[in-house]
N, C-alpha and C positions, 0 to 999 in steps of 0.2 A: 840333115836329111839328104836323100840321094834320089835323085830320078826314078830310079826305081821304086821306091819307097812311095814315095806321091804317085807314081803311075798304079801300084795296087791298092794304095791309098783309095781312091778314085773308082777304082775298076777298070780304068783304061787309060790312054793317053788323047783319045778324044774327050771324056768327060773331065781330065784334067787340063785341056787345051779351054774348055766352054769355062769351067769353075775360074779362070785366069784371063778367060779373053782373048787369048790368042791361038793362033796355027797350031796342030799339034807338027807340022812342020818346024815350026819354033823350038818346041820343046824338043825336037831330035838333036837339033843345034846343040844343047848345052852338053850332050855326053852324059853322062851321070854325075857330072857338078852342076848343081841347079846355081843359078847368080846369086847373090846376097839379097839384092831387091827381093826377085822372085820367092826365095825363102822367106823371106818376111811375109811377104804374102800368103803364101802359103800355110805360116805360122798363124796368121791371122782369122783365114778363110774356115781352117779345122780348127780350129779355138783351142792352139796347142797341142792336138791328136799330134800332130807332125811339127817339131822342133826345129829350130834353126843349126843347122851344126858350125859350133865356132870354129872348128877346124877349115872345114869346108867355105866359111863365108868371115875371113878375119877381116874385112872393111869394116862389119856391123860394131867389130870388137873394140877399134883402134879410133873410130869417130862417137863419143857420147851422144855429139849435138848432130847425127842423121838423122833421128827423127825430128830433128827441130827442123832441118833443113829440106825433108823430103815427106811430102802428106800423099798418103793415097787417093787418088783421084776417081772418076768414075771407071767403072770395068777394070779396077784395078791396077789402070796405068798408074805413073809415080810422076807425078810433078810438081815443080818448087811449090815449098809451101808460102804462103801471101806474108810469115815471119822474114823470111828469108830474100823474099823481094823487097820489102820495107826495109831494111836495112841493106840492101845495096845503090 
């Protein structure tokens, strides 16, 4: 998916700034490549309405264990998952 996409998604880039938790300042940042995190999120948030694009986000493609490694936290943020601290 591309910024654009989740911005009419949404209807704006302030209601996809709230839907995500942050600045729709942020969201100017990324240009119309959304981060890999953020896609996920966003994959999640629209229950698949909006796809992750593996072009766009090849982290997600080349690591299996991200999500073993990275749980969504409150408002969306991403931080280590309590697996991922146990075994360090």
């Amino acid at each position: 998916m591309t910024t654009d996409e989740a911005v009419a998604h949404y209807g704006s880039k302030i209601k996809l700034a709230r839907a995500l938790g942050c600045s729709p300042s942020a969201i100017s940042l990324w240009g119309n490549r959304i981060p890999p995190l953020r896609q996920h999120q966003i994959q999640n948030l629209t229950r698949g309405a909006l796809a992750l694009d593996p072009d766009l986000c090849p982290i997600l493609e080349q690591s299996s264990d991200t999500q073993e490694r990275f749980a969504p936290g409150p408002v969306g943020s991403v931080c280590p998952s309590s697996t991922a601290q146990a075994s360090s």
